[in-house]
C-alpha positions, 0 to 999 in steps of 0.5 A: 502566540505565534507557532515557533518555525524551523525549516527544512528541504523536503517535508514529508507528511506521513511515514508510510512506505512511500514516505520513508522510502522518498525520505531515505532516498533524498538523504542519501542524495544530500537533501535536507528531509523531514518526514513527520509521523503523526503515531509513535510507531510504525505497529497499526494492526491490518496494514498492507503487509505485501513487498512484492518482487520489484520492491524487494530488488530495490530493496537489493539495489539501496544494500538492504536486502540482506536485513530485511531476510532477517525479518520475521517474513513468508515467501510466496511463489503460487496463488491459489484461487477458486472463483465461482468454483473454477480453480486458478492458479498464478505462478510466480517461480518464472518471473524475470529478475532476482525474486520469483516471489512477493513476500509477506512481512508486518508493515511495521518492520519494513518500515524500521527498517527503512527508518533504520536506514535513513537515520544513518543519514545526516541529513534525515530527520524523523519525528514521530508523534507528530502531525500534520495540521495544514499547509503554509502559502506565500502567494499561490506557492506551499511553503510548508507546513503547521503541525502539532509536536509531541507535547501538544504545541502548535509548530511551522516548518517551512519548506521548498518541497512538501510532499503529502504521503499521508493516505488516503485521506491526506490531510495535506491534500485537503488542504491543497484543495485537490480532489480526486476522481472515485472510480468505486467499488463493490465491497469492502473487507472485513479482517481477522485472524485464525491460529494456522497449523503446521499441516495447514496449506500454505501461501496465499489462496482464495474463495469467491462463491455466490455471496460470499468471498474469501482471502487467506494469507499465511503468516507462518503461526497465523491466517490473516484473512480477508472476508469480502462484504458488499459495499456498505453493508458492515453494520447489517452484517455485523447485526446479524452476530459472530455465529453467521460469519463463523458459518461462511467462513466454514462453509467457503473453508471446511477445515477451519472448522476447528478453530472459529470459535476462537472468533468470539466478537466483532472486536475481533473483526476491523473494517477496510473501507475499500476505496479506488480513486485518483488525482487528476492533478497530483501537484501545487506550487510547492506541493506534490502528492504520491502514494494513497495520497495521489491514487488510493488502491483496492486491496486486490492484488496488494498492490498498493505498498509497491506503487507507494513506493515506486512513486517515491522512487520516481519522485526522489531520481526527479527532484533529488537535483532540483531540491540540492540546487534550492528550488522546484518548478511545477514542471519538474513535479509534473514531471514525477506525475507524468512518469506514475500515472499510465503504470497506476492507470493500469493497474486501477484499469485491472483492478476496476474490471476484477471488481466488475467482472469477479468480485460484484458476482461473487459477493453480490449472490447472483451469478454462479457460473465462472466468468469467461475471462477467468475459465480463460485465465484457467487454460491459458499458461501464458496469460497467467505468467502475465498476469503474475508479472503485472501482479508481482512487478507491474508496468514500469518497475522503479530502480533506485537511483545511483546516488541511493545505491549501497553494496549489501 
């Protein structure tokens, strides 16, 4: 039996932050989008929960500011670090524009909040429990896609833009055929959490030492943490029980003595398979890759919600008037590409020498002396408000298009 077919403008696979953000912003263009979640929710425990400054002004700038203050979030304006027993600090209090912070809040509430949003707009649809399984061709043209509905059904919908948001390991891609280029990488992370007390720093901060490195996030009654591992080696670690890791983290943060044993398996512990990559190419006839799906990010720096969504604001102002008048060139979606691609190459470039430069050492148990750069960061005042602006802003910041823009 044939899948039934429905159509649409704009099918977005995925609805991460790059693909609520692109779906918001065409609807409010008055294209027709789709945006097709494959989960029921948005609740996926250890996802990129930093909204930095450039994306809270957009979020200013499309009138949701004032909503997304009412989320459960915490500010911060200072990075705390220690690397190879060399304190760093960035501070953030000097930043040009409205937000002289980034803001940690759970992924799954920005993201109804943005869903929110949308759906106030006639022309967007969200489906949820629905997944992507390939693409639809007409000659060497993308002219939608097959999916799996909430009841198991397989289902086409055709569109004249489909647009892959979904991930890293894009399922839409895949089936492009595109490949993107590994750059690597040194470690991988492992996540958990720790109880935070009230007297306990605040903010963010940081421990890398010879052999062991450490991220602390503060989520108000909580510590998100971040224990970085050398590449491939989970199992080895994990074989050696919970006790070791309770060791490193204390050795590397004396005062959480108090409370890692409430660390009592690696149940509690997840694996983030770290990967740094990107398309050479981002686009097909008919389809367009951004966010992961294009450039999958290193944790480092966080940085990777806020590309996410720059892309998607870049791919909205570009093809919102040639997805109105019925009909997008491989020009115009190289168009989008040609615009994302020196500020990802930039930050990829920096977080490429991070890895080479700081975190190979210090996960790596060799080296114990500072790096050059970092005692230079150290002294420098300059160079650590530009290093804050390229973490908290970064090359090429997105607008919101007028079409988009709400008072609020």
């Amino acid at each position: 039996m044939a899948p039934e077919s429905d159509r649409t403008t704009c099918l977005v696979a995925g609805g991460g932050p790059a693909g609520m953000i692109l779906g918001l912003l065409l609807a409010r263009a008055g294209v027709s989008v789709t945006v097709m979640e494959k989960h029921p929710d948005f609740l996926r425990d250890f996802r990129g929960d930093t909204v930095h400054a450039s994306t809270l002004r957009l979020l200013d700038e499309l009138g949701l500011g004032a909503r997304f203050a009412q989320l459960p979030h915490r500010l911060v304006d200072a990075v705390r670090m220690e690397i190879q027993n060399a304190p760093v600090s960035l501070d953030l209090t000097r930043l040009p524009g409205p937000h002289q912070h980034i803001a940690l809040v759970p992924q799954w509430d920005f993201l109804e909040l943005v869903a929110t949003a949308a759906e106030a707009e006639p022309t967007f649809r969200l489906l949820r429990s629905t997944e992507v399984l390939g693409v639809i061709r007409e000659g060497d043209r993308v002219v939608g896609v097959t999916y799996r509905d909430p009841a198991g059904r397989t289902n086409e919908m055709r569109a004249e833009l489909t647009v892959a948001c979904d991930g890293r390991s894009s399922t839409v891609r895949s089936a492009l055929g595109l490949k993107p280029r590994s750059f690597g990488a040194p470690m991988d992370v492992w996540w958990l959490r720790l109880p935070r007390r009230q007297d306990d720093p605040s903010g963010l901060a940081g421990v890398l030492r010879a052999g062991h490195a450490t991220i602390m996030i503060d989520r108000g009654d909580y510590y998100q943490i971040a224990y970085i591992i050398p590449k491939g080696t989970d199992a080895d670690l994990r074989a050696q029980g919970i006790e070791a890791l309770r060791r490193a983290l204390v050795g590397m943060v004396p005062w959480i003595a108090d409370r890692v044993e409430g660390l009592t398996s690696f149940d509690d512990v997840k694996l983030l398979d770290v990967q740094l990559d990107r398309l050479p190419r981002w686009y097909s006839g008919g389809a367009l890759c951004i966010g992961d799906a294009a450039h999958a990010m290193s944790p480092v720096g966080g940085v990777g919600i806020n590309l996410a969504v720059a892309d998607a604001v870049a791919a909205a102002r570009i093809l919102a008037g040639p997805l109105r008048a019925g009909r997008v060139s491989d020009r115009q979606l190289a168009r989008v590409q040609l615009r994302r691609w020196a500020p990802t190459a930039v930050v990829q470039a920096a977080q490429r020498m991070i890895h080479a430069k700081v975190i190979a050492a210090a996960v790596g148990g060799g080296e114990s002396k500072p790096p050059r750069g970092v005692l230079l960061v150290g002294r420098t005042p300059a160079l650590r408000r530009f290093i804050g602006y390229l973490v908290a802003i970064g090359p090429l910041p997105e607008h919101a298009p007028a079409f988009a823009k709400r008072s609020g």
